[in-house]
C-alpha positions as CSV (number, residue, x, y, z in Angstrom):
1,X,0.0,0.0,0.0
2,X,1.0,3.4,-1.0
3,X,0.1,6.9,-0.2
4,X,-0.5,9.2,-3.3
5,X,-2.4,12.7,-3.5
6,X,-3.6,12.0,0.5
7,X,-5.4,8.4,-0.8
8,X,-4.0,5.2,0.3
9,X,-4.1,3.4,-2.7
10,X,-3.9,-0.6,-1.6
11,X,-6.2,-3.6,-3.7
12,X,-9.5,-2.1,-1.7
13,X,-9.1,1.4,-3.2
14,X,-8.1,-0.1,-6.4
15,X,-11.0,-2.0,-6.5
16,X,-13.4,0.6,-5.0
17,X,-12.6,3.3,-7.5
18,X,-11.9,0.9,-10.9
19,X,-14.2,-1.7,-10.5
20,X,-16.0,-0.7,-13.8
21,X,-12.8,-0.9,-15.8
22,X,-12.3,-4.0,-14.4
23,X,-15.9,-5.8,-14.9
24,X,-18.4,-3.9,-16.0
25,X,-16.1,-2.7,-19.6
26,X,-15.2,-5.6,-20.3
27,X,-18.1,-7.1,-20.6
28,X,-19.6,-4.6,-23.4
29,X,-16.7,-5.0,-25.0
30,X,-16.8,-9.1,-25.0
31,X,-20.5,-8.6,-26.4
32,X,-19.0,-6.5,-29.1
33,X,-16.5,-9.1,-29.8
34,X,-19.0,-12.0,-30.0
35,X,-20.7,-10.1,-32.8
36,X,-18.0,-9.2,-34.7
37,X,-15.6,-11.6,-34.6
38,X,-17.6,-15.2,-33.3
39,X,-20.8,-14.8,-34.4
40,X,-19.9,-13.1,-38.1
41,X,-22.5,-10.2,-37.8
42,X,-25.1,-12.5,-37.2
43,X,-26.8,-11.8,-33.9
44,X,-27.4,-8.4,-33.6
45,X,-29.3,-8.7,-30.6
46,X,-26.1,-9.2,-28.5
47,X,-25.5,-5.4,-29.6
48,X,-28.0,-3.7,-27.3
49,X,-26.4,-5.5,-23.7
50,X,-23.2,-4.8,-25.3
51,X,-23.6,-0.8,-26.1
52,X,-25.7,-1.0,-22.4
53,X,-22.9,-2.4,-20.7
54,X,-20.2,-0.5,-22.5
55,X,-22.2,2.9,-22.0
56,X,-23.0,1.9,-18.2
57,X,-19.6,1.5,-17.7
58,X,-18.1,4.3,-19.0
59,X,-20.7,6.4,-16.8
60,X,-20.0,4.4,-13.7
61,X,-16.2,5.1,-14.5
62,X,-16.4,8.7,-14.2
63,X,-18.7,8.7,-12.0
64,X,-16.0,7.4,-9.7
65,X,-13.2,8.8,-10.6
66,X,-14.1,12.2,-10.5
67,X,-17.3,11.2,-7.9
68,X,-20.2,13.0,-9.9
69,X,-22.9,10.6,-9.5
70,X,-25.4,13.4,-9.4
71,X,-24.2,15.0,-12.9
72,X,-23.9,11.4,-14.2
73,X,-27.1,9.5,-13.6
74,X,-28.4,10.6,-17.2
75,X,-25.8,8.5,-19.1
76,X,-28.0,5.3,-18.1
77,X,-30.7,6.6,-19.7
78,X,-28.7,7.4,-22.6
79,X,-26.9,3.9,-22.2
80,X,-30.2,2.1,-23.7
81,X,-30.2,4.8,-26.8
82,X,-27.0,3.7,-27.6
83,X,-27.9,-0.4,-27.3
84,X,-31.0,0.5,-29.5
85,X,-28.9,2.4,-31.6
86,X,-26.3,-0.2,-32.5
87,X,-29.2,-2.6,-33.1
88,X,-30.5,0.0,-35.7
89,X,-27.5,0.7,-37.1
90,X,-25.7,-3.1,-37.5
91,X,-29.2,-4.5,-37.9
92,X,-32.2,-4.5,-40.8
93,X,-32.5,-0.9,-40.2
94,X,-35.6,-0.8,-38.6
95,X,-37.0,2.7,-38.5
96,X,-39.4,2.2,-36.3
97,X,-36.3,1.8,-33.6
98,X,-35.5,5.6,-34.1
99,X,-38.5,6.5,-32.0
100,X,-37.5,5.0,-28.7
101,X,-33.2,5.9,-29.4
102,X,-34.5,9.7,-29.9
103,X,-36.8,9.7,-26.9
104,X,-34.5,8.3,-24.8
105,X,-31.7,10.4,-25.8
106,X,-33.5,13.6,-25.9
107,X,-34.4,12.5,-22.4
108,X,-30.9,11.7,-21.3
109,X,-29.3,15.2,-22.8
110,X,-32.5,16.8,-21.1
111,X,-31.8,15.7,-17.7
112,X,-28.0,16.0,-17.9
113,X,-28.3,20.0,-19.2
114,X,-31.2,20.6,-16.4
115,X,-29.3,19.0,-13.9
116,X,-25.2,20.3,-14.5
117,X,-27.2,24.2,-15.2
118,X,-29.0,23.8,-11.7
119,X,-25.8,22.3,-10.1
120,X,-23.4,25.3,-11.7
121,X,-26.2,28.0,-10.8
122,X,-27.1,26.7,-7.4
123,X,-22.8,26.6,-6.6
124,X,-22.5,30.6,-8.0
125,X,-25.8,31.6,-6.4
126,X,-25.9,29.6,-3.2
127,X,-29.9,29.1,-3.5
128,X,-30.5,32.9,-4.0
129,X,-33.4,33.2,-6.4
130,X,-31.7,35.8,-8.5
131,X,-31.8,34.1,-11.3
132,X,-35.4,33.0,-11.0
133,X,-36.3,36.9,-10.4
134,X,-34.2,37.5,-13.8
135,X,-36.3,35.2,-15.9
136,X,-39.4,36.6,-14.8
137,X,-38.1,39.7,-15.5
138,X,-37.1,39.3,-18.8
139,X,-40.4,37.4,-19.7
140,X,-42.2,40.4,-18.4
141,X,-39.9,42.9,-20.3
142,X,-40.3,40.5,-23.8
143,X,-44.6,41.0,-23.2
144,X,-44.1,44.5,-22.9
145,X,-41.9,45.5,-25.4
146,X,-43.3,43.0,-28.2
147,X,-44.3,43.8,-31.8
148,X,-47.3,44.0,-32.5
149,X,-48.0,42.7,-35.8
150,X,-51.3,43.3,-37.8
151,X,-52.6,40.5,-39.8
């Protein structure tokens, strides 16, 4: 065990901060192998566990490493866009699969904006509704001042 940056790094902080690199990533990627190099594009269907798991533990990674689990929490929804998505895209084309990837990943870029904005405003405001009183302000101001067109 060693001491580096104030953690002691020894096999339980190895193994608390990489255990998606070290079971979670390899298993998208062996799902990506099976279909490329096993199964001869084949079986698509082992696609959408493999872009899951391989999305999942990409978020999971950085979610450690950097400990944003509250910023990060969207990448699961987007993790089953991209599974869907490689089945689109490697499969028969399906376009009826677009519906679900776009809702999901409108969802997932939805939730992380809402939720990084409120996190970066609520750090430089410290709960002060400034920026609340600001909006309303400027809603008020764009009814005012409108242009009034005639028809």
């Amino acid at each position: 065990m060693f001491t580096r940056g104030g953690v002691h790094w020894g096999t339980g902080s190895i193994f608390a901060y990489f255990w998606p690199s070290m079971f979670v990533l390899p298993l998208g990627v062996f799902f990506h192998w099976l279909y490329f190099s096993l199964l001869q594009r084949r079986g698509v269907g082992v696609l959408v566990p493999g872009g899951i798991l391989l999305t999942a533990g990409l978020v999971c990674q950085v979610s450690m490493l950097f400990d944003s689990w509250s910023f990060m929490w969207p990448g699961f929804i987007f993790a089953v866009a991209v599974g869907l998505f490689e089945l689109y895209w490697f499969g028969t084309r399906n376009k009826w699969l677009l519906i679900p990837i776009n809702i999901l990943t409108v969802l997932s870029a939805l939730f992380f904006a809402i939720f990084a904005i409120g996190a970066l405003f609520g750090s430089l405001l410290h709960g002060r509704p400034i920026l609340a009183m600001g909006l309303i302000a400027a809603g008020g101001l764009v009814m005012l001042f409108r242009r009034r067109t005639t028809v």
